[in-house]
C-alpha positions in Angstrom: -159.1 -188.7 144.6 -162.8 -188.7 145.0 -163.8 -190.3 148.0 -166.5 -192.8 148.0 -170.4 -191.6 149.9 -172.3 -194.2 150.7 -176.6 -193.8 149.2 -179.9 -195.3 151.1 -182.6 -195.4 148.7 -186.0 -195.6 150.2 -189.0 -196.2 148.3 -192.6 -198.4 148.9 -192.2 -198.9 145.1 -189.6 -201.6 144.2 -189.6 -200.7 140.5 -188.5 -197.3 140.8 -185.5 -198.3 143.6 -184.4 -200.9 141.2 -184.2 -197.8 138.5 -182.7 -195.9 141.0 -180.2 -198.6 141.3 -179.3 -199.0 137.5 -179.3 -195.3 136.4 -175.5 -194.7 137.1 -172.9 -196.2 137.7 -172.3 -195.6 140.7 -169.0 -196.8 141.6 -167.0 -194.8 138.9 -169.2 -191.6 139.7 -168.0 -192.0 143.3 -170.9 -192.7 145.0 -172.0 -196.6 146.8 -175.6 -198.2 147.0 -175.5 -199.6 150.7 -179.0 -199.8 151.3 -182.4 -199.7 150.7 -185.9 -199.4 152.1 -189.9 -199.6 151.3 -190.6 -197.0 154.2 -189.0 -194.5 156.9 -189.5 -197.2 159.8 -187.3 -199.7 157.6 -184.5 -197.2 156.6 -184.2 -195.8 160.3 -183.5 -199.8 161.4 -181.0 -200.1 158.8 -179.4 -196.8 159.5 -176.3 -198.0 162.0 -175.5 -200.6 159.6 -175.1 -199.2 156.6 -174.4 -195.7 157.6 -175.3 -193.4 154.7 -173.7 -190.5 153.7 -176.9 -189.2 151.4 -180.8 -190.8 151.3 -182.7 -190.5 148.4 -186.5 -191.4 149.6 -189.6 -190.8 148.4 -192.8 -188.9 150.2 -195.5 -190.4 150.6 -194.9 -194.2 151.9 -197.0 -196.9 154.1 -196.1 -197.6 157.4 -193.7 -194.3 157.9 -193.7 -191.7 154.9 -190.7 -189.4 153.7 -192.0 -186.5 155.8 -191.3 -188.2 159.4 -188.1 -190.0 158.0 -186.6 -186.6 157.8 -187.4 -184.9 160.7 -186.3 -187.9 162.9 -182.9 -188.4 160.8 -182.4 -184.7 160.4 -183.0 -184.8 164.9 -180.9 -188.2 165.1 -178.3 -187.8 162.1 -178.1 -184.5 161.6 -174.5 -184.9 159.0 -176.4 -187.2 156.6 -177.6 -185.3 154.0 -181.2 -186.4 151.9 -182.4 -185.6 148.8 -186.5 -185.7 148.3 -188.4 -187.6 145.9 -191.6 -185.9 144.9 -194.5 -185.8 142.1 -195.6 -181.8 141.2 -198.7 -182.6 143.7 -196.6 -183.3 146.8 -195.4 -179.6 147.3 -196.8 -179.2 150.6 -194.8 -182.3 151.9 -191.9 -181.2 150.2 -191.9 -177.4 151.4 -192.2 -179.1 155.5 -189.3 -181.5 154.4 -186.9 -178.1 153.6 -188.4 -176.6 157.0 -186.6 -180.0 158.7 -183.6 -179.6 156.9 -183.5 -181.3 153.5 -180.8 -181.1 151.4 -182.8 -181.0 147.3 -185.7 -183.0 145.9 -186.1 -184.1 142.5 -189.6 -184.6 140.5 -190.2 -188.1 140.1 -191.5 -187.4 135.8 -188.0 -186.1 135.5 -185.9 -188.8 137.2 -182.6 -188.5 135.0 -179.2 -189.6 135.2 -177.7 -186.6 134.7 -179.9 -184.5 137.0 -180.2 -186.5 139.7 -175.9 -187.0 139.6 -175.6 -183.1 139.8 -178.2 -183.0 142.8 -175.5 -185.5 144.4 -172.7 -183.5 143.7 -173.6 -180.5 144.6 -175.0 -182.6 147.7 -171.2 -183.8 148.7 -170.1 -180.6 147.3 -171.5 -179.6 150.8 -170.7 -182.6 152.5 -166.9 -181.9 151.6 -167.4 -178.3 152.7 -168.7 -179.1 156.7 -165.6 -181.6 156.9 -163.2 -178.2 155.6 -165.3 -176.6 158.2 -164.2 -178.5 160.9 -160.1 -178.6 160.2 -158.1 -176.7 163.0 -161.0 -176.5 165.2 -159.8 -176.0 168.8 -162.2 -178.1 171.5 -163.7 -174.7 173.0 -164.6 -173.6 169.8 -166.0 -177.3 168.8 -168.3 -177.3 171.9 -169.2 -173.4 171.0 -170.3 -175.0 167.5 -172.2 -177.8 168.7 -174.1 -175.5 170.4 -174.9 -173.0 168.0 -175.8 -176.1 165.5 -178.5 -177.2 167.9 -179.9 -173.6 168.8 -180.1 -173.2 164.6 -182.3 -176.6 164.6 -184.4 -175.6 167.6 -183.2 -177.6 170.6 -182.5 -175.6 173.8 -179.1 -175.7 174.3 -176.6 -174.1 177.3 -173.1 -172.3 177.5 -171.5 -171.8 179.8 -171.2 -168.0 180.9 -167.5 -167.6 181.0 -166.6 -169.6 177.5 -169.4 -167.9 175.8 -167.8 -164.4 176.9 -164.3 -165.9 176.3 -165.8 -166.1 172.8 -167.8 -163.6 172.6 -166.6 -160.5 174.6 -169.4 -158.0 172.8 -173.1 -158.0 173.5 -174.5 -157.8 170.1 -174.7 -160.6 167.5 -175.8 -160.5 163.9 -175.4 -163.5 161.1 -173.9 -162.8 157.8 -173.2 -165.3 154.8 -173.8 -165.9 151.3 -175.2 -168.0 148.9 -173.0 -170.2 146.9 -175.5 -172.1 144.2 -173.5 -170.6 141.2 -170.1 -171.7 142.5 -170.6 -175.4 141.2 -167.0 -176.8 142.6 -166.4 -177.6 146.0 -162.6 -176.1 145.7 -163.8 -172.7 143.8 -166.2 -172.4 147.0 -163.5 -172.8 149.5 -160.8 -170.3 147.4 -164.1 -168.5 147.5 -164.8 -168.8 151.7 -161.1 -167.8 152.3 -161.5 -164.9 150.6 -164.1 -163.7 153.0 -162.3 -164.6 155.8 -159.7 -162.7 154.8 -161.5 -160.0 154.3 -163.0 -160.3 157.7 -160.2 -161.1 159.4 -158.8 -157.7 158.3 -161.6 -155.3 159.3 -160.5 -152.0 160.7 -162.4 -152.7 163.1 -160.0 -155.2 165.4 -161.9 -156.1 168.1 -165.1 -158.0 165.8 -165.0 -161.4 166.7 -166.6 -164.0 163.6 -167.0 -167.8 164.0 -167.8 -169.7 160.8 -170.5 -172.0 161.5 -170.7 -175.6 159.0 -171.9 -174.8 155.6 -175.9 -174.8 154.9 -178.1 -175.4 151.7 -175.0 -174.3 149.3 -174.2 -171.0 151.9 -171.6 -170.5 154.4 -173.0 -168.6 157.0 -170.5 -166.9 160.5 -171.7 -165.4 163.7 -171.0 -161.6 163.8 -170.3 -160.7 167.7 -169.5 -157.0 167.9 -169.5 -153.7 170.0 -172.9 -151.9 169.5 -171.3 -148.8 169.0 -169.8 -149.4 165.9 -172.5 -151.8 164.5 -173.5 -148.8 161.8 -169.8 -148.9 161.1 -169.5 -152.5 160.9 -172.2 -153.1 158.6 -170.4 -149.9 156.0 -167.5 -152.1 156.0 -169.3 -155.7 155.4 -171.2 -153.9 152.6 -167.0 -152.7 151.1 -166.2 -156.1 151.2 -169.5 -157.7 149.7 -168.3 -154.9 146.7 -165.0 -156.7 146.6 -166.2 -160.2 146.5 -169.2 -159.0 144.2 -166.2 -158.8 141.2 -164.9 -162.8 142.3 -167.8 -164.0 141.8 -171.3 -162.9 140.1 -174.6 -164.1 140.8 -173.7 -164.6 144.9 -175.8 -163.2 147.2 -174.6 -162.1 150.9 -177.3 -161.8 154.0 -176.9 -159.8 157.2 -179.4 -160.6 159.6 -180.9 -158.7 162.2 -178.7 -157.5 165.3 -179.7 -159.4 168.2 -177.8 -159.5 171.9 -179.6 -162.8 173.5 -177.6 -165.6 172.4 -180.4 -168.0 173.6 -182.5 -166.4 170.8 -179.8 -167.3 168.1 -182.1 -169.9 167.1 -184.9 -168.0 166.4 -183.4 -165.4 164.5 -182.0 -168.0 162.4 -184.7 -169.7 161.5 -186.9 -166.3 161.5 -185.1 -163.7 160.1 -181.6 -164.8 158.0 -182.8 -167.8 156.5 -186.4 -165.5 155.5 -183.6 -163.2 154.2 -181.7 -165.9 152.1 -185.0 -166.5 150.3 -185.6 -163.2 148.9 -182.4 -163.2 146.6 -184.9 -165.4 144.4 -186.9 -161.9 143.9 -184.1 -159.9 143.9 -181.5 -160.9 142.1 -179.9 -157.9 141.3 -179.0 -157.2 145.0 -175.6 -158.9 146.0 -176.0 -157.9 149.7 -179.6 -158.0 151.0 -179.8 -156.4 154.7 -182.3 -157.0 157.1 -182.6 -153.0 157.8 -182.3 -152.1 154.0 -185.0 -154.1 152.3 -186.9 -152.6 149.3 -190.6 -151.2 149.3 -193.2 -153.6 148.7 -195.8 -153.3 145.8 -199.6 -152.4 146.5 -202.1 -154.8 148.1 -203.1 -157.4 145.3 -205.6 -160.1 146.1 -205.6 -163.6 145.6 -205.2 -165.5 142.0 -208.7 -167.1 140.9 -207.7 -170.4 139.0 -211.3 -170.7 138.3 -212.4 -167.8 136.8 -208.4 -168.4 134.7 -210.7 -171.9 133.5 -214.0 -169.6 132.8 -211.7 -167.3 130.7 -210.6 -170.4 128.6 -213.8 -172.0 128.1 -215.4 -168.8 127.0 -212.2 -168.3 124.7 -211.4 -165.4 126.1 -207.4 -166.7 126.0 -205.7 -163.1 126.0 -208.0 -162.0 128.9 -206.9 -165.3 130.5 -203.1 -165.2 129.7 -202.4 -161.7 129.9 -204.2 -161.5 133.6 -202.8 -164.5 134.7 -199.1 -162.9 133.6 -199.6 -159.4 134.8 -200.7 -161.1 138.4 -197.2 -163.2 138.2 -195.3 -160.3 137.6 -197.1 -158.2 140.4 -196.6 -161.0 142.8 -192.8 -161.8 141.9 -192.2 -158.3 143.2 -193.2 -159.1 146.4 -190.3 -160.9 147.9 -192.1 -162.2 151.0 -193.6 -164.5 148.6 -193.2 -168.3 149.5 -191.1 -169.6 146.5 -192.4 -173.1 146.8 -195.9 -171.4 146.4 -195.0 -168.9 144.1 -193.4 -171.9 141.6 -196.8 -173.7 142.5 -198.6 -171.3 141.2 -196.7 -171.0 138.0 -197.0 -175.2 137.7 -200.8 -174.9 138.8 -201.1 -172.7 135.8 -200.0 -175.0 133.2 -201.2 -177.7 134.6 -204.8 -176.4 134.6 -204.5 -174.8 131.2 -203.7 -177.9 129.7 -206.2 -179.7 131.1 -208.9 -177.6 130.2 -207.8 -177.2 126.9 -207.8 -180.9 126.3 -211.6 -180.4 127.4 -212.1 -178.1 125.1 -211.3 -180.8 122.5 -207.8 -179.2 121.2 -205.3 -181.2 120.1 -203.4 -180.8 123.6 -200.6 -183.9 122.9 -197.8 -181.7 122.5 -198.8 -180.0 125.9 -199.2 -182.7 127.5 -195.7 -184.3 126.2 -193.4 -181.4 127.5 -195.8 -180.4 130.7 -193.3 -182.5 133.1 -190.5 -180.4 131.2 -192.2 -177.3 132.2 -192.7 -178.1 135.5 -189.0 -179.1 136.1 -187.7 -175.8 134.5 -189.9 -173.8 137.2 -188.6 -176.4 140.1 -185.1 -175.6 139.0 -185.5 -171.9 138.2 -183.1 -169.7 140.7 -185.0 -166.3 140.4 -188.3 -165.2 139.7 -188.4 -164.0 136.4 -186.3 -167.5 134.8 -189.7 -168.9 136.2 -191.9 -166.3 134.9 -190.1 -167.1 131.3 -191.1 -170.4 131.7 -195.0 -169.8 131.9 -194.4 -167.4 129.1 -192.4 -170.3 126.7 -195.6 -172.6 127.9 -198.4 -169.6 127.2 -196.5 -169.8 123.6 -197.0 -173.6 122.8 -200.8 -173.4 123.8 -201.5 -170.2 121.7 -199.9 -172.9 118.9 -202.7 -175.6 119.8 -205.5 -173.7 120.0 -204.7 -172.3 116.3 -203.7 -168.4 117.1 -200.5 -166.6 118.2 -199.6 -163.5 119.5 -202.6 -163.5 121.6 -199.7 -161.8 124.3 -197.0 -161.1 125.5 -197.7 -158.3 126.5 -200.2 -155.9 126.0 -198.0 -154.0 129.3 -195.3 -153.5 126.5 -197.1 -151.1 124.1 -198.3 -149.1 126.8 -194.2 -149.1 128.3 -192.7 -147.9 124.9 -195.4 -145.5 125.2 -194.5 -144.1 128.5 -190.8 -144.0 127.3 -191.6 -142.0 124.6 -193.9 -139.6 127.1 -191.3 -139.2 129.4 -188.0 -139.5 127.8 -187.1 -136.2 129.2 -187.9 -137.4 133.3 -184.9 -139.3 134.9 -186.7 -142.6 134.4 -185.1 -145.7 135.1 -185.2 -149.0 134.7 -186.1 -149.7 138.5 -188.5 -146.5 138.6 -190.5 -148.3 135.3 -190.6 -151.6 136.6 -192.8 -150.4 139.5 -194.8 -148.4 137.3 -196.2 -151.5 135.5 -195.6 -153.8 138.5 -193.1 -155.7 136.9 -190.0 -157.0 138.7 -187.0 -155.2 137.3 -184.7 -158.2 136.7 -187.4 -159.8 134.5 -188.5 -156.4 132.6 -184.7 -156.1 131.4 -184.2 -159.2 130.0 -188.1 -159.3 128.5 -187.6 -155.6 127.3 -184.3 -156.9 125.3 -186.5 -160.3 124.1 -189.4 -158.1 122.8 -187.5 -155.5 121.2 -183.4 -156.5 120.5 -182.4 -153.7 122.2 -182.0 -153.2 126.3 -184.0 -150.8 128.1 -180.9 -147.9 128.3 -180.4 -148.7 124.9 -183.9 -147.8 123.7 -184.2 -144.5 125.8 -181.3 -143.3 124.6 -182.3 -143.6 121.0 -185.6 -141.6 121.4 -183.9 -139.0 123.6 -181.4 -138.8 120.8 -184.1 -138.2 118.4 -185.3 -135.7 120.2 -182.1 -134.1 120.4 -181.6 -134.4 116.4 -184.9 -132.8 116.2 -183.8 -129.8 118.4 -180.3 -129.6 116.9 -181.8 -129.0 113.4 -185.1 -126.9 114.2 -184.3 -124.5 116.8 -181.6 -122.4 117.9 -181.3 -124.2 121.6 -177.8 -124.3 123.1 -176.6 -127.6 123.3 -176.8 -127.6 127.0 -180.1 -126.8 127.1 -180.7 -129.1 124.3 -179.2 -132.0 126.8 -181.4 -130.6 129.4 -184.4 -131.0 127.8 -184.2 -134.5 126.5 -182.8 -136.1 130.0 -179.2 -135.6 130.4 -178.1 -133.3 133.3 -174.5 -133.9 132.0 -173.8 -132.1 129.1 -171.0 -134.3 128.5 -172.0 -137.0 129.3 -174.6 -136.4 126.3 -172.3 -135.6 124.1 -170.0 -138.8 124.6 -173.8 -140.9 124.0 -174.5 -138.5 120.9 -171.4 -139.0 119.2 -171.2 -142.9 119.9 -174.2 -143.2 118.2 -174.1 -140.6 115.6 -170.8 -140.7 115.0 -170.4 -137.0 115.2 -170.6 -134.6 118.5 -173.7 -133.0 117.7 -172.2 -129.2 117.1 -170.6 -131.3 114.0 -174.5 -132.4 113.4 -176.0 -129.3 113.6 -173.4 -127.9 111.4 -173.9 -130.7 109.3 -177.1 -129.6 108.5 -176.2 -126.1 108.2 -174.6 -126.7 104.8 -176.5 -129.1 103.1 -177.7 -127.1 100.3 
């Protein structure tokens, strides 16, 4: 049975805590209204009374905002959990709110039932999670986790020498975890946590000690203590058993962090290195392990965006100068994985926002924009990857070529010039990876674009122009087959031949015979 978690609402507005109030039913979702607020200072006198499990407040508030009221719970409280309520032009608030420790935020235009229950879920999803975390937990390894907990928030906090060795016995540490957003149930995530241990806990290399520390932000995360010497063998075997798990579960991302061998500076390389490292998934999400040493190459210096000279564009109706630049920027910028998501989705909602406004300047009939903007703007908030985000601006780029009367204005002029290159260099070992950095486009988004714009993947497409090629050869010259392989990419005759005769439906000896005897 579902046990009951007690809510704090805390909003200056008493309209929207009395919607707040009447949007579920609350009782038969699990969930208990024990409290509410108009500001931080009145929530944080309430808390020992009512003991929340979850606030929902708001940001900006007289008196004491949201801001404040989660850094001191967050200090004070640190097991209840709160979820952020935000308009699009409180980001900045928002983004210092996740640096404290919040748990989700929701845009205030988008306030539904049904989103705002799975933000609780997956909210006690967690909450069920820590209190898993804590079963069998001897008292030595308790205080070792206290500890640890208040290093990873940024309070000093001392061991003594001989349990922390007792513990600990090697002198280098590393953290490694993964990302569970895509494993919605809480008992699918704990099948999915005893897996790794498992796997951990049967390493060839014995003398590893791991510690699983309480789950954070949808990721489990454990402290790696191991013998220098066989760090380069450790990591080897952690990237074997990220394969394994890789096939339990898709779309999970595992971190390891920098090596470190000061436990006092645990902390910081939290903070500064594995949570920095969790982030990037977002811009790579085709890498299920992502390893501080291992890290891609970055893409060329690019400078800033100009929103202004994007609203100069417009007014002169120069609208595929302004789309197309704005999009080729996106996608230049997305494959920079540094890249501040908050800003990065900012950006995106910046975009729209801006366009539509000027647009509605400009006297076009801008009601249908304006109608789905908040839509927009909560499909870029709850985008998990770069590219879903970028496919939003696109969709949006779309309805405004619709209101200002002309279509196909993008998307996007890159394309042409890609099927070109594919059709220059069919016979290079070009890839889909090599491509995307060609035209500075992130690789996960240029697959699923390429297969929008032209109903057939990227391998799919360069296989059929190198098979044409091939047909070519096969019919007008007296080649070998191996060379003819050669020469229009394969360096595996057979592996040619398996490709030629799924798609011709002959090996292509047969074809060339084929054509032989045609009168």
């Amino acid at each position: 049975m579902k046990p009951i978690f007690k809510i704090m609402i805390v909003d200056d507005e008493m309209l929207v805590r009395q919607g707040i109030k009447h949007l579920l039913d609350w009782e038969n979702e699990g969930y208990r209204i024990v409290g509410e607020a108009a500001n931080g200072l009145e929530a944080l006198n309430m808390m020992d009374e009512v003991s929340p499990h979850i606030i929902i407040t708001d940001i900006v508030m007289p008196i004491m905002g949201g801001e404040k009221l989660v850094k001191i719970v967050k200090e004070k409280y640190p097991h209840i959990e709160v979820i952020v309520l935000s308009s699009f032009s409180e980001y900045d608030y928002v983004r210092s709110t996740f640096q404290s420790g919040v748990a989700d935020y929701i845009l205030k235009p988008k306030l539904e039932a049904e989103y705002l229950l799975s933000i609780l879920n997956k909210t006690t999803a967690k909450l069920v999670g820590m209190e898993m975390s804590d079963q069998g937990t001897d008292p030595g390894e308790k205080q070792i986790l206290l500890v640890i907990e208040k290093l990873m928030t940024g309070y000093e906090s001392g061991l003594e020498p001989a349990l922390l060795h007792a513990k600990f016995p090697h002198p280098l540490f590393a953290f490694f975890g993964v990302d569970m957003r895509h494993i919605k149930d809480s008992g699918d995530r704990l099948t999915f946590t005893q897996k790794i241990e498992k796997g951990l806990s049967t390493l060839p290399l014995g003398d590893t000690v791991f510690i699983r520390l309480k789950f954070v932000n949808d990721s489990v995360i454990y402290l790696l203590n191991a013998n220098p010497e066989q760090w380069d063998e450790l990591v080897i075997e952690l990237r074997y058993l990220v394969s394994e798990m890789d096939h339990w579960a898709r779309e999970t991302h595992f971190v390891i962090s920098q090596s470190f061998t000061d436990f006092n500076k645990l902390g910081e390389i939290y903070r500064d290195n594995y949570l920095k490292l969790t982030r990037y998934s977002f811009y790579l999400p085709d890498r299920s392990l992502i390893e501080n040493d291992h890290l891609p190459s970055l893409p060329r210096a690019y400078q800033e965006y100009d929103m202004g000279e994007l609203m100069e564009q417009l007014k002169r109706k120069q609208y595929q100068k302004a789309f197309t630049g704005f999009l080729e920027y996106v996608h230049l910028r997305s494959m920079d994985y540094r890249t501040d998501i908050f800003e990065f989705k900012s950006l995106l909602g910046n975009f729209i926002f801006n366009v539509t406004t000027t647009l509605g300047k400009m006297k076009y009939e801008t009601g249908g924009l304006e109608a789905s903007k908040y839509d927009f703007f909560r499909k870029i908030d709850e985008a998990m990857y770069a590219g879903d985000a970028i496919a939003v601006a696109e969709a949006f780029i779309r309805e405004a070529e619709r209101a200002i009367g002309e279509t196909n204005l993008t998307i996007n002029p890159n394309m042409t010039r890609l099927l070109e290159y594919i059709q220059t260099h069919y016979a290079d070992p070009i890839t889909l990876t090599g491509v995307a950095r060609q035209f500075h486009f992130n690789a996960s988004y240029l697959s699923s674009h390429f297969t929008a714009q032209n109903g057939e993947g990227f391998n799919e497409y360069l296989n059929k122009v190198r098979l044409e090629k091939a047909m070519e050869l096969l019919v007008t010259t007296e080649k070998t087959i191996s060379d003819i392989s050669a020469s229009v990419g394969y360096s595996d005759q057979s592996y040619f031949t398996k490709v030629f005769k799924k798609q011709a439906g002959i090996s292509p000896s047969q074809y060339r015979r084929r054509d032989v005897e045609r009168p």
